[in-house]
C-alpha positions, 0 to 999 in steps of 0.5 A: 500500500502506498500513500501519497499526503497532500494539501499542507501549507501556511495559513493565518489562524482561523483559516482553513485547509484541506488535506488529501491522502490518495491510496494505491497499491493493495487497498482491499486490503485497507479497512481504515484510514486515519490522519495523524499529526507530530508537533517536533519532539513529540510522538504522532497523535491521531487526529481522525480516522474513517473506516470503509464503511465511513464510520469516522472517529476524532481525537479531542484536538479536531472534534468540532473543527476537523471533518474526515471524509472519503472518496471510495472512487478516487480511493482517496481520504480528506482532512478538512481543517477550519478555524485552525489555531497555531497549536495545529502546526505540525506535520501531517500524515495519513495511514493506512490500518490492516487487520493483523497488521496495525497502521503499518503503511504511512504517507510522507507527511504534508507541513500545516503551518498556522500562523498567529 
């Protein structure tokens, strides 16, 4: 499986992004998608995560801010970010979840940046 992050970017506080993780390779394999994010010197957090039955979950810091959704054609996943804060600086990844295997399969990481 391969994922490929975009979307990330420089944005004033209270703006907005969204971020894109395209999938490739074995999807059927994939039962879930999540988005996770690093701050430097931290370990990942997970932001949000669908299934493929479009079942969505979020972390504390993306309720009521944050949106998941997903494309089954495009086999892509999106993270609309609104009223970003500067604490929502970080880099970015999505992942992939397989039964038996965990989030074993991550994209390359996208750069959010917000400034105050």
């Amino acid at each position: 499986v391969q994922l490929q992050a975009s979307g990330g970017g420089l944005v004033q506080a209270g703006g907005s992004l969204r971020l894109s993780c395209a999938a490739s390779g074995r999807t059927f394999s994939i039962t879930s998608i999540g988005w996770y994010r690093q701050h430097p010197g931290t370990q990942r957090a997970l932001v949000a995560s669908i299934s493929n039955d479009g079942t969505a979950a979020y972390g504390d810091s993306a309720k009521g801010r944050f949106t998941i959704s997903r494309d089954n054609a495009r086999n892509t996943v999106y993270l609309q970010t609104n009223s970003l804060k500067p604490e929502d600086t970080a880099v970015y990844y999505c992942a992939a979840y397989r039964p038996g295997w965990g989030w074993d399969s991550w994209g390359q990481g996208t750069q959010v940046t917000v400034s105050s």
